[in-house]
C-alpha positions in Angstrom: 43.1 19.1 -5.3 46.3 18.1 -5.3 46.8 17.7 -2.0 43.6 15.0 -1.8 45.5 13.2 -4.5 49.1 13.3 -2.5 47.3 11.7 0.6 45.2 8.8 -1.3 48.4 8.0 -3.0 50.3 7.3 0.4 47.7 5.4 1.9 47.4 3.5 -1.4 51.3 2.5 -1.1 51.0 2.0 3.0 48.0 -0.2 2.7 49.8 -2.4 0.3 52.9 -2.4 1.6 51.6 -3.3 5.1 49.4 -5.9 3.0 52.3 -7.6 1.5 54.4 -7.4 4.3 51.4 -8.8 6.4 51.6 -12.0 4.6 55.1 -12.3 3.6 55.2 -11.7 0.1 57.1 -8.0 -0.1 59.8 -8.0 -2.6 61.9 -5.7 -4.0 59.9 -6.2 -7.7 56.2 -5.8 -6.0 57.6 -2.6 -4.1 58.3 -1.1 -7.5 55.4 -1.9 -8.8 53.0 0.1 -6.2 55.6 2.9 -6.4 55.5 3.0 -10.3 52.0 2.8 -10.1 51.9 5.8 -7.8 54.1 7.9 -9.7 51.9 7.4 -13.1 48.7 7.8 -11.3 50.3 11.1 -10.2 51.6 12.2 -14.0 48.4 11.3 -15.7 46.3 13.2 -13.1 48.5 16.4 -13.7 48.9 15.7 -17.2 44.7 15.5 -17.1 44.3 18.9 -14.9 46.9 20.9 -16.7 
């Protein structure tokens, strides 16, 4: 399970990083953002299965 969740995670943050960067608009502030969003996607699934 959480495996599944660890890979759909990184190809959530490569396919918007490579998004952003395919159009020129990757900063610093929209980088945090899919990483944040990452990281409490993650908590609230373990905070959910636990």
């Amino acid at each position: 399970m959480i495996n599944i969740l660890v890979i759909g995670i990184i190809i959530y943050l490569v396919w918007a990083l490579f998004h952003h960067q395919k159009d020129k608009s990757l900063t610093l502030p929209i980088f945090l953002e899919y990483v944040l969003t990452a990281v409490l996607v993650l908590i609230l699934i373990l905070g959910v299965k636990l």
